[in-house]
N, C-alpha and C positions, 0 to 999 in steps of 0.2 A: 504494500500500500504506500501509497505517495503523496501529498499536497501539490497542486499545481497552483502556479503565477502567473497571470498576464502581466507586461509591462507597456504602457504604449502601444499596443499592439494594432497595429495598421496592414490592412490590405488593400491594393487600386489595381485597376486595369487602363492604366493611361492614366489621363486625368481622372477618370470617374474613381474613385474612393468610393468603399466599399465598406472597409470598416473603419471606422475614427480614431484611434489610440486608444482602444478600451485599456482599463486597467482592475484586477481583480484577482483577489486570494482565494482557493479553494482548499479547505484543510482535508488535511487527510482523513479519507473514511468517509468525506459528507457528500449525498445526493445534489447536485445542484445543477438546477432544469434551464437553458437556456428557450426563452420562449417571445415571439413577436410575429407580427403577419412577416408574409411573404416579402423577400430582399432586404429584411432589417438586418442579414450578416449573421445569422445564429449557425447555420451549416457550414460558412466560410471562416465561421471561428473553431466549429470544431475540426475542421479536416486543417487547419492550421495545429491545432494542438497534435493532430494525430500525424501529421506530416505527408499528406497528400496532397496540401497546400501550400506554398512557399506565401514566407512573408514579405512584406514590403519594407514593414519597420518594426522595431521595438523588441522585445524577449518573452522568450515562453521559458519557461523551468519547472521541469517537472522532479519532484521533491531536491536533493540539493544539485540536479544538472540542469546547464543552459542546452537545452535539445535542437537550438533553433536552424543547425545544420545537418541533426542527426537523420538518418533514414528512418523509416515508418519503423520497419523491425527490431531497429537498436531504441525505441522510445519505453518498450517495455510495456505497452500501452495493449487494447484488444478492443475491437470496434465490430459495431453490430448495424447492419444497416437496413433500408424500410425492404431491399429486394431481396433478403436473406442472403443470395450469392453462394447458394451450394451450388456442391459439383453434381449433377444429374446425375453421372452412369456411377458414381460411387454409394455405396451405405451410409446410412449414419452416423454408424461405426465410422468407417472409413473418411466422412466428413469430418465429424470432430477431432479426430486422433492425428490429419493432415498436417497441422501446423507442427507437433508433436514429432512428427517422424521428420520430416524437416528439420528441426532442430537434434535432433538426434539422441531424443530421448528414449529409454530401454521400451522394449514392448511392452514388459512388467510392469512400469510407471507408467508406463501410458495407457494400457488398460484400466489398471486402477482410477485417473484420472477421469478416460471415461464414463467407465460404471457409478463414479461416485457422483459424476455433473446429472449423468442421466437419471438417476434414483430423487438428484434434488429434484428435478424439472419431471418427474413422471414420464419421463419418455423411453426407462428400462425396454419396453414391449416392442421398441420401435426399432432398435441399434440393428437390425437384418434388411431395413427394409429402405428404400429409395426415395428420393425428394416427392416424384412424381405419383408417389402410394400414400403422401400424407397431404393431410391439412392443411390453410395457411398457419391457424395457431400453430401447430406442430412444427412446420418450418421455421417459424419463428423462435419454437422453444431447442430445435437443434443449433440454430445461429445461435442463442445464447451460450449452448452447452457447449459449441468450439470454442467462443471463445473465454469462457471458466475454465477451461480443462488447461490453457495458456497459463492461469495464475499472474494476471499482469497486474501492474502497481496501479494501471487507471482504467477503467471502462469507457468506454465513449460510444453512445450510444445517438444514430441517427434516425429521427420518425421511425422508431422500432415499428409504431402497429398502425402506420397510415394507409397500408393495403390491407388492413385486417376489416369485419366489417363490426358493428356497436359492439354486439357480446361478446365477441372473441377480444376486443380492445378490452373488454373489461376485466374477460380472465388473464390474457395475459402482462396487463397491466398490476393487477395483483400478484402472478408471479415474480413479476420483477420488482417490485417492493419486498417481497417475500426474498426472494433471492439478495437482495442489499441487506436486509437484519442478517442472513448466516453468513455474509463471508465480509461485510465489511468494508470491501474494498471502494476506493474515491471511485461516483459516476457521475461522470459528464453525462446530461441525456437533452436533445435537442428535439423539439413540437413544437407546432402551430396550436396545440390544441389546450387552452387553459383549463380545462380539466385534469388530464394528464397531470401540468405542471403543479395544480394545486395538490390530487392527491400525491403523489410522488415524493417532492419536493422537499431537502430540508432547507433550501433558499433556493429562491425564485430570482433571475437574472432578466428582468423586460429589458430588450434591444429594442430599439427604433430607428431605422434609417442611419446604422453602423454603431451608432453610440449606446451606451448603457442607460435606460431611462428612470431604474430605480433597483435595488438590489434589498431582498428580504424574503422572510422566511413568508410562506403562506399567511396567516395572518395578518404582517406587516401591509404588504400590497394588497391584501382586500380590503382591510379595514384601517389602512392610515397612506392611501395612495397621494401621492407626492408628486403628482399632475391628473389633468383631465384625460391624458393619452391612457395612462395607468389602471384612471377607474374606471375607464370605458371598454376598456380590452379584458381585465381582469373579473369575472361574473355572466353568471348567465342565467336571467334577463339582464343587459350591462347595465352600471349605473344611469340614472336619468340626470339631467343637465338641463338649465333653465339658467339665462339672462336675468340679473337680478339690478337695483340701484340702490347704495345705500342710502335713506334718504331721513332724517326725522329718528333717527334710532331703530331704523325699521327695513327690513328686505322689501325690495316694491318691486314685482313683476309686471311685465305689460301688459297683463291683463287684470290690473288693481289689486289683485293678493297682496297680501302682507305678511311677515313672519317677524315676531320684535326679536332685531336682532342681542336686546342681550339676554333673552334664554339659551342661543346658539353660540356664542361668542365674548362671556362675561368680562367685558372691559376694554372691550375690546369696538364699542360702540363711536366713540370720537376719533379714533384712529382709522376709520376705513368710510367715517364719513362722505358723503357724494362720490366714492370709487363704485366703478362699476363691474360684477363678481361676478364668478359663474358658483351657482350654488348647485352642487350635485348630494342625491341621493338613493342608497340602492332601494330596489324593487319591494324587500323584505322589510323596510321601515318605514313601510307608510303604514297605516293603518284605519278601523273604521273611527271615524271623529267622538265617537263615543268617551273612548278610554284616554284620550287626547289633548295634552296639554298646547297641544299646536293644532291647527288645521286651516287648509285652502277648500276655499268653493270651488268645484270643478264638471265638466261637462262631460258624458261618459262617452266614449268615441266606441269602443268595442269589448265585449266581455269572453274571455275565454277561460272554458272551467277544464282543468286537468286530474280530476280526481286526489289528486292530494289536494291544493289547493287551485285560488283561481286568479288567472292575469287580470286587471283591470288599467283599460290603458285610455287615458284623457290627455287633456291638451291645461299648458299654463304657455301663455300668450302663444307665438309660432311653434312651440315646442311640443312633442309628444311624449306623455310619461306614461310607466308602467306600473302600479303598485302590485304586487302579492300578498294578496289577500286570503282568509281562509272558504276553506272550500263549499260552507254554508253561505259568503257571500255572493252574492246572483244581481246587483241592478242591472236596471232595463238600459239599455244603447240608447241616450240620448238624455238620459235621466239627470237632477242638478244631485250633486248631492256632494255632504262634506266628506276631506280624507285626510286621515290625523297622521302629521310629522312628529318623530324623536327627535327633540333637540339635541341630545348626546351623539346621533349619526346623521348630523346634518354635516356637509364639506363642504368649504366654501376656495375658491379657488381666484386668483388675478383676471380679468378680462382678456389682458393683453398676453401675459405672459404663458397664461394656462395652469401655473404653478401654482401650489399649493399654498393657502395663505395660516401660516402657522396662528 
């Protein structure tokens, strides 16, 4: 096991940059999810770490070596990727044990190492049989067993289950948690998919357009996000967002709401005077005006009931909000009715900047 370092780390093709000079510590042993939409740089950072990628600038060090010359082999490293990348005409056996015999380790140790990855991963039953005879879960769980059977200092893991379809994401996304508590070792694992990053994760890395947008454990980035890119990406329903003015001690939306700013913000009322905020909240803290020490009048645009509970989604000035509500709540589409805000997860963010306004 290993700790990896980014330094500066920069990637371009010509002019166009790709990655920005991220910088970032990963200790040894911790899961840590790079996660952001499409070309934010999270797959060009990890095949940089893994050396598939040459850099542009800056240092990778993976526990006390600078790697950033080394070949992919010499990194000590073992990478999983979304097209699994077995060999067809070979077994499973034979899949996994591959890197193995290449290095030129005994058959005795190398059997061992098999039988032992396969017994973790449930796939004893399989070691006879051919890519083209299993599953994609199953495919997916022999790419993980090749490369365990390696014993490398870091995993690096690319969209493991983006060809998998819902359920199979789910079981093998629980093996692979399951598989980090027994062996321990540091995993890079790189998604699009915020789910994923949240259950997985013991820190969460949002990219955005090459750069780092906020770094924290799950938690951290749902519930204390450190821009509007952050809380909009991070949840699902994503947080809702609405143009506010501060005006008379009070949040004024454009469609005359009000929320007194010091139940949200105690003290914070003469200081943000006449600026104008983006006040976001998620979907799960609204609720019926009943229980509600806050609440907006609102117009009901559309009701969707999902059996656990129900979306209810209206409009505060140009804006469309979501609340999640419980599953006995049913108003009519069109209906007026009130919808109670938590002061304590209310967010309030800069106009201009986006960022978060501590």
């Amino acid at each position: 096991m290993a700790s990896v370092s980014l330094r500066k780390l920069e990637k371009s093709y010509g002019a166009l940059r790709i990655v920005k000079g991220i910088d970032l510590d990963i200790r040894d042993g911790e899961f840590v999810v790079f996660v952001g939409p499409s070309g934010c740089g999270k797959s060009t950072t990890l095949r940089m770490v893994a050396g598939l990628e040459s850099i542009t600038d800056g240092e990778i060090r993976i526990g006390e070596r600078v790697v950033n010359k080394l070949a992919p082999r010499e990194r000590d490293i073992a990478m999983v990727f979304q097209d699994y990348a077995l060999y067809p005409h070979k077994t499973v056996r034979e899949n996994m044990g591959f890197s193995l015999k290449v290095r030129g380790v005994s058959m005795k140790d190398a059997e061992g190492r098999i039988n032992e990855a396969a017994e973790m991963l449930g796939i004893g039953h399989l070691l006879d049989r051919r890519p083209g005879q299993l599953s994609g879960g199953q495919r997916q769980r022999v790419a993980m067993g090749r490369a365990i059977v390696r014993r490398p200092q870091v995993f690096l893991f690319d969209e493991p289950l983006s060809n998998l379809d819902a359920k199979l994401r789910g079981q093998v996304r629980t093996e692979i948690k399951r598989l980090h508590q027994q062996i321990g070792t540091t995993i890079i694992y790189v998604t699009h998919d915020q789910v994923e990053a949240m259950t997985l994760a013991d820190r969460i890395v949002i990219l955005r357009a090459g750069d780092i947008e906020q770094v924290g454990t799950p938690d951290d980035v749902y519930n204390r996000p450190r821009s509007v890119f952050v809380g909009g990406f991070v949840g699902s329903p994503a947080m809702n967002f609405a143009k506010a003015k501060v005006e008379g001690g009070n949040l004024v939306f454009a469609d005359g709401n009000t929320l007194p700013l010091a139940q949200i913000r105690t003290g914070r009322e003469t200081a943000l005077e006449g600026r104008q905020v983006i006040v976001g909240v998620r979907p799960e803290h609204f609720s019926t005006a009943a229980d509600a020490s806050l609440a907006l009048n609102v117009k009901v645009q559309v009701v969707e009931p999902l059996g656990s509970d129900t979306l209810v989604h209206f409009a505060i000035g140009n804006e469309t909000m979501t609340a999640r509500m419980s599953p006995e709540t049913r108003p009519e589409a069109g209906a007026q009715i009130r919808v109670g805000v938590d002061p304590a997860k209310v967010h309030l963010f800069d106009a201009v900047s986006e960022r978060v306004l501590d």
